[in-house]
N, C-alpha and C positions, 0 to 999 in steps of 0.2 A: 674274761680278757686274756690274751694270748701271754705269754711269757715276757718278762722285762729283763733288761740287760744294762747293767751303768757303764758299760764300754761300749763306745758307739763305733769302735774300729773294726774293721771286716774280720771274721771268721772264714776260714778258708777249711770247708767241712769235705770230706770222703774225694777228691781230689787234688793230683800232683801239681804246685807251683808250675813248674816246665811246661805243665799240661798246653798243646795248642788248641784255640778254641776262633769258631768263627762266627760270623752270623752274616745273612742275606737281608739285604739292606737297597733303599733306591738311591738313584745315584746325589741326587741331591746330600741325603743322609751320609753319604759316604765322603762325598766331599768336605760337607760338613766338620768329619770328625779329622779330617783331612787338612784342610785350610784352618778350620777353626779351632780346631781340636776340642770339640765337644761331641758330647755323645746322650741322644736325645731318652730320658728314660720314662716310660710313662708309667701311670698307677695301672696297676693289676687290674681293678674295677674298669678301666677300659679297653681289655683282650677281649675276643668274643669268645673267649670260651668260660659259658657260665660257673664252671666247676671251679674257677679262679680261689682259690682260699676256704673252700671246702675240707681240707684238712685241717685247720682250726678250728672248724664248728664238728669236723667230726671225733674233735679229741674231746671234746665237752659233753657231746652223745656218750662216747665208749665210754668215761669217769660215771657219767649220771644213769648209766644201764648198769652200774655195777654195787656193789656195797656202800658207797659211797656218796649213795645218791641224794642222800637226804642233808648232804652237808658241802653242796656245790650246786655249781651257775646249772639252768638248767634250762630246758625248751618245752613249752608248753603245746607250740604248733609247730609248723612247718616254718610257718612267716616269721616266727622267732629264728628259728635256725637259719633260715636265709638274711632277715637282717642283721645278724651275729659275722655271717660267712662275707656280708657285703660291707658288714663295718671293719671287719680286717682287712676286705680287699682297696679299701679307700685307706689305707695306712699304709700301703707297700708298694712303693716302686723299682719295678723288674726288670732289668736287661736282662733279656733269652740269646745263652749261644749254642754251640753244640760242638761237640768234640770229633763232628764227620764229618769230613773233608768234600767228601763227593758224595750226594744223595741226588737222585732223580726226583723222588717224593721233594726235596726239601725245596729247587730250583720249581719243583712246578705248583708248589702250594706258595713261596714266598716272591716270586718274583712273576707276577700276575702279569707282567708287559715286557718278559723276555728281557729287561733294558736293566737289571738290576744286578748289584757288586756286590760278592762275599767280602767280607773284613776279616784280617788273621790278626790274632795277637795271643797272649798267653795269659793266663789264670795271674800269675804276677804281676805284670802289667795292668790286668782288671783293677788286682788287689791295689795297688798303688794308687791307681783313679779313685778308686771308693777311699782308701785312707786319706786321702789331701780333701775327698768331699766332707767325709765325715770332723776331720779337723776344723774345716771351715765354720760345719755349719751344725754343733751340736751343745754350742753354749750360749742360755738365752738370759743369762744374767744381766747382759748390758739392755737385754729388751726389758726385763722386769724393772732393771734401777730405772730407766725413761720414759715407761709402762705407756708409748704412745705406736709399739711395731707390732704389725698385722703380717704374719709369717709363721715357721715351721724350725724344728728341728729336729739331724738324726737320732731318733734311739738308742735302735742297734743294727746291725748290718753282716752279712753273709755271703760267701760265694760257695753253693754247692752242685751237687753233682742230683737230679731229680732223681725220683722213684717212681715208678710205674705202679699203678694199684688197678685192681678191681673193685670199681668204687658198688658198681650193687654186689658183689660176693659178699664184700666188707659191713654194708649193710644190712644183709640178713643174719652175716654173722653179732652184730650188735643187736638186732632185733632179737635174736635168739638168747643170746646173754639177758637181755633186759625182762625178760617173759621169765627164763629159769631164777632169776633173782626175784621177781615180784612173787616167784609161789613160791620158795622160801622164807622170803619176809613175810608173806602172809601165814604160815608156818609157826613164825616166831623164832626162827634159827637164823638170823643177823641180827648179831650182838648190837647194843645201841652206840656204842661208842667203836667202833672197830679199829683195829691197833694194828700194826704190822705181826709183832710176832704172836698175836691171837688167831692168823690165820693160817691156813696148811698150806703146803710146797703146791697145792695146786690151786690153792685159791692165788696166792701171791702168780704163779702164770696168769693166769686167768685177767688179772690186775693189769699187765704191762702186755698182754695181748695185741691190742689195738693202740699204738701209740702213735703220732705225729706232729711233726712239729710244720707250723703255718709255713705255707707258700712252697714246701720243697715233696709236695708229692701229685703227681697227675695221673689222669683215666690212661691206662695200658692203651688206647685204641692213639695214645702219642707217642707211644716208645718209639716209632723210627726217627722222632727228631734227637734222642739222645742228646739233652738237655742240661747245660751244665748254667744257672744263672745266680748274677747278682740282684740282692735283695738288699733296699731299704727301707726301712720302716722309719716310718717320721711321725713327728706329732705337730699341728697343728697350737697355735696360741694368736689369741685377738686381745685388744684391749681390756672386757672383763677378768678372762681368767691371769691376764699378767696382772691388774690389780688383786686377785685372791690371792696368787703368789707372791706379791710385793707386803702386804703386808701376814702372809704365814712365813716370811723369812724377817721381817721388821721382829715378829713376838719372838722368833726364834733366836734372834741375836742378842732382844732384849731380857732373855731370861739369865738370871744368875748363874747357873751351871755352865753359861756357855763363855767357853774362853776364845776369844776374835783373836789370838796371839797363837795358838794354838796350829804349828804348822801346816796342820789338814782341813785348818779349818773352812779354808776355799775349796779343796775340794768335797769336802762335807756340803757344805751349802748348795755347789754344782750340784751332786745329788740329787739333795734336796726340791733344788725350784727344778730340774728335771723329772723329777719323780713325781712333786705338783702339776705342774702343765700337761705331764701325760694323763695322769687320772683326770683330770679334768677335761679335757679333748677325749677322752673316750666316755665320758658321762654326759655328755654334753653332744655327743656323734658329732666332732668339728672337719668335716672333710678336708684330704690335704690338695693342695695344688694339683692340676692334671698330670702336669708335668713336671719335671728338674731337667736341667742338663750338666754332666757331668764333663768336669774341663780334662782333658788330657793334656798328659806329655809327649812332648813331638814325636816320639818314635813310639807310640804307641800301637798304630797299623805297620806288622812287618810285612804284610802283600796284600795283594786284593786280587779277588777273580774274578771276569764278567761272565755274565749268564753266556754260556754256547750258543745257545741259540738268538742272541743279538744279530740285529742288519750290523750288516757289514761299516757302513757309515758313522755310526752309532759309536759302534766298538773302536775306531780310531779314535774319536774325539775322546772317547775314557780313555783310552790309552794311552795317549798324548798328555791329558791331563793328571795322571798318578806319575808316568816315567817323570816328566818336567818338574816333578816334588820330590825324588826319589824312591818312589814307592815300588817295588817290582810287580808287574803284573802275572801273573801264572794264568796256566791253560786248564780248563777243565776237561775231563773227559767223558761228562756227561754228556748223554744223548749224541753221540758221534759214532760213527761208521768205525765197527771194529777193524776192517782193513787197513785205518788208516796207523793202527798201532800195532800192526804185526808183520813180521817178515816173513811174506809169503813169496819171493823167489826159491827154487831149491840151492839144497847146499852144492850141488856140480851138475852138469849139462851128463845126462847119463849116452854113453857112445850106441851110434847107431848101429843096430841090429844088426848082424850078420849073418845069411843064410849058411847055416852050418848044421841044417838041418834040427830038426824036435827036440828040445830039452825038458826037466822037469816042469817049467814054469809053462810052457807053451801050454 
């Protein structure tokens, strides 16, 4: 099971606040976030790209190819490692943006009908959506006392900056790992209990080699989207598991050690039936909703840009419709005629020639 975290408020990991960041969006979408100020995020488990949350199952691989192996989660097949990879990817929902303004690749992979609008806003602003989501919706205590709501709540939550991997290099290199470990252990030379400071300066590398954390690494053959997203992780709860959790907090408040006066002690309990419902949802594989939409604040979009290559028709009506809400529109300079960005008159009319007979230049 991936990492747990008892703060469900945004981490803001290897990127600047300030940072501008955008995404290619259709126009509906855009509007959307526009008029309505929301912002539509779906679960990972429905991107086509199968690699989605492979980083998690490959962090389970890298621990259980190593010294370690005999005293963690582990994968007997491939189908284990892919139900593993798919049960993380049904826990996280992903807004993808990116921190490049103008990409050819990006306009022509995202905006499939030429009719489609970038969104600007900044890592800030991201962060402030995810923290009003995450406030809202990461305490299920009043579901547990009423134990009758069929819903979800945040985790923990992230805005980072992707990493580009070679996921088969990485691969052989963990196959490799796992093969010189197994003729060692069969050897007899992995102590049974292995310790940190029982191992040498290079077994401890060897150890933090391959590490990753879920959702924030993808196949190199994406690095031109330069990738900066928001991540939520949520957990799922239905009627059963809020009665498991109703009464493992009933024993827990009725036991004598525990003092109900006791300032923390709410948030102790939050914890607690957080920490319950999540384990529970993940032993139980309780899928979370397709989707959330994340509400914004009104000036969350500082501009928008239409595809260049929009009919001309098209492009008034979006234009019309962002100016009349104050949204500025900007130009791209994708796929456009470089003449029409350069000043190609000379800088003076050079004087007509004068027959004064052969000079050097002649």
């Amino acid at each position: 099971m991936p990492p747990q975290f008892d703060d469900p408020l945004p981490k803001v990991c290897g990127i600047d606040r300030s940072q501008r960041l955008h995404r290619i969006v259709d126009f509906f979408s855009a509007a959307q976030a526009v008029d309505e100020c929301s912002l539509y995020v779906p679960l990972a488990s429905t991107f086509d790209d199968a690699n989605e949350a492979i980083d998690a199952a490959m962090e389970v691989l890298s621990i259980a190819a190593g010294p370690c192996a005999g005293i963690t989660t582990h994968f007997g097949t491939a189908e284990d490692f892919i139900r593993y990879q798919r049960q993380v990817a049904n826990r996280n929902y992903v807004s993808c943006w990116t921190h490049t303004k103008e990409s050819v690749a990006m306009w022509a992979l995202y905006s499939r009908d030429e009719s489609s609008v970038q969104l600007t806003t900044t890592v800030s602003h991201l962060e402030r959506a995810a923290t009003d989501f995450a406030r809202n919706f990461s305490n299920p205590l009043k579901a547990i006392a009423d134990g009758s709501a069929n819903d979800q709540f945040v985790d923990y939550s992230k805005i980072v900056a992707v990493r580009y991997e070679n996921w088969k290099s990485i691969a052989r290199g963990i196959d490799r790992r796992r093969r010189a470990y197994d003729k060692i252990d069969a050897a007899g030379r992995i102590p049974a209990e292995p310790t940190a400071l029982g191992r040498s300066f290079r077994e401890g590398k060897r150890a933090i080699q391959y590490r990753f954390e879920a959702m924030e690494h993808k196949d190199e053959s994406f690095s031109h989207e330069a990738e900066v997203r928001l991540i939520l992780n949520c957990a799922h709860y239905n009627a059963q598991t809020l009665k498991m959790a109703q009464n493992a907090i009933a024993g827990m408040i009725s036991r004598p050690d525990t003092d109900i006066n006791h300032p923390d002690h709410e948030r102790v309990m939050l914890m607690y039936a957080r920490a319950l419902l999540r384990e529970e949802a993940w032993k139980m594989n309780i899928p979370c909703q397709p989707q959330v939409f994340l509400p914004l604040h009104s000036n969350f979009v500082s501009e928008v840009t239409i595809d260049p290559r929009c009919s001309q028709h098209k492009r008034q009506f979006m234009k019309e419709f962002f100016e009349a809400r104050g949204i500025p529109v900007s130009e791209s300079t994708c796929f456009g005629h470089a003449a029409h960005q350069l000043a190609v008159k000379a800088r003076r009319r050079l004087a007509a020639k004068r027959n004064v007979g052969p000079t050097s230049c002649d």
